[in-house]
C-alpha positions in Angstrom: 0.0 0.0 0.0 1.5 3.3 -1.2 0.0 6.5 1.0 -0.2 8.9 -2.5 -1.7 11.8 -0.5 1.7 14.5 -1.3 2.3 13.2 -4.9 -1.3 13.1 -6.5 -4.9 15.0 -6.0 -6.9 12.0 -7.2 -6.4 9.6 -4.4 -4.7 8.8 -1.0 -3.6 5.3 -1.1 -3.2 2.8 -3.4 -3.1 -1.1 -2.6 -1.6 -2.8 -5.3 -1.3 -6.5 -5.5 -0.6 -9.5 -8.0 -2.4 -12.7 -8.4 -1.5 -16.5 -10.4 -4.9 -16.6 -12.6 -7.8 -14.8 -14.3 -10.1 -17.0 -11.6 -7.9 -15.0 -8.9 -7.5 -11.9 -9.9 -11.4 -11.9 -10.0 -11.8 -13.3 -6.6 -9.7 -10.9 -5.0 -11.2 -8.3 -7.1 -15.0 -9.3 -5.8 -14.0 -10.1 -2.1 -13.0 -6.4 -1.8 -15.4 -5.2 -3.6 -17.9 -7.3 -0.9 -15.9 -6.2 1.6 -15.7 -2.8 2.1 -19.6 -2.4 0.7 -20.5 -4.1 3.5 -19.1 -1.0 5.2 -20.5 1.0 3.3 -17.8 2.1 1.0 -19.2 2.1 -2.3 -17.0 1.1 -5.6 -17.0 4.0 -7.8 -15.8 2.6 -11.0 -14.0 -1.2 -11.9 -11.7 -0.8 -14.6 -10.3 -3.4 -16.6 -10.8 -7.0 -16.9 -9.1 -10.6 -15.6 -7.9 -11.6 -19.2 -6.1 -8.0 -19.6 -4.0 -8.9 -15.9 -5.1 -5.5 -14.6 -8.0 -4.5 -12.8 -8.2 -1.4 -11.0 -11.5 -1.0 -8.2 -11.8 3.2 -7.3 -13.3 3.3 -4.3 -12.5 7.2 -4.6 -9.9 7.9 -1.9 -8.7 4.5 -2.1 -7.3 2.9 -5.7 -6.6 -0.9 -5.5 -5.1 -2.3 -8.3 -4.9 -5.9 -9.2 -2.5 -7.6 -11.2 -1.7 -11.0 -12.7 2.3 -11.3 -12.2 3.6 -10.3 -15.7 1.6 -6.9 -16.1 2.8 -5.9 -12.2 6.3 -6.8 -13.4 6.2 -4.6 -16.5 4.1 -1.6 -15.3 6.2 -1.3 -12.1 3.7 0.7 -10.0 5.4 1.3 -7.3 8.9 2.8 -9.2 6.5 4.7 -11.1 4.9 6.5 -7.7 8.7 5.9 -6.0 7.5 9.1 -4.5 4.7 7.9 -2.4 5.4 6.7 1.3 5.2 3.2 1.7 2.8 2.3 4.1 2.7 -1.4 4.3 4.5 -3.9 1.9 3.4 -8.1 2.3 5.1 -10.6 0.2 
């Protein structure tokens, strides 16, 4: 999770995370999604799709992207916003 709030005016965080299939990257993508509307949070927009390896859930202040292993390798988030504060990593 990258805490964004000094580098961008969109968003605060962003939780970005890989996963081994299509099958998972969807799972993860609707547990969330489940998740936090069960606290009301509400998912603004879902970008993307499994088959692409990248989806991206805006929950407004909060981005989470999603990607199969390969597209996380190549897009390299987290160089990209090397300017964000890291504010928890899990491998």
């Amino acid at each position: 999770m990258l805490d964004i709030r000094q580098v961008s005016y969109f968003a605060d965080y962003f939780v970005i995370c890989n996963a081994d299939s299509d099958r998972q990257i969807r799972a993860i993508c609707d547990d969330i999604d489940e998740a936090l509307n069960r606290e009301g949070i509400k998912l603004y927009k879902r970008e993307g799709s499994e088959d692409s390896g990248w989806v991206l859930l805006d929950f407004g202040t909060v981005i989470v992207h999603v990607f199969a292993k390969p597209e996380r390798e190549y897009y390299e988030l987290e160089k990209l916003w090397s300017e964000a504060a890291p504010v928890v990593r899990i491998q």
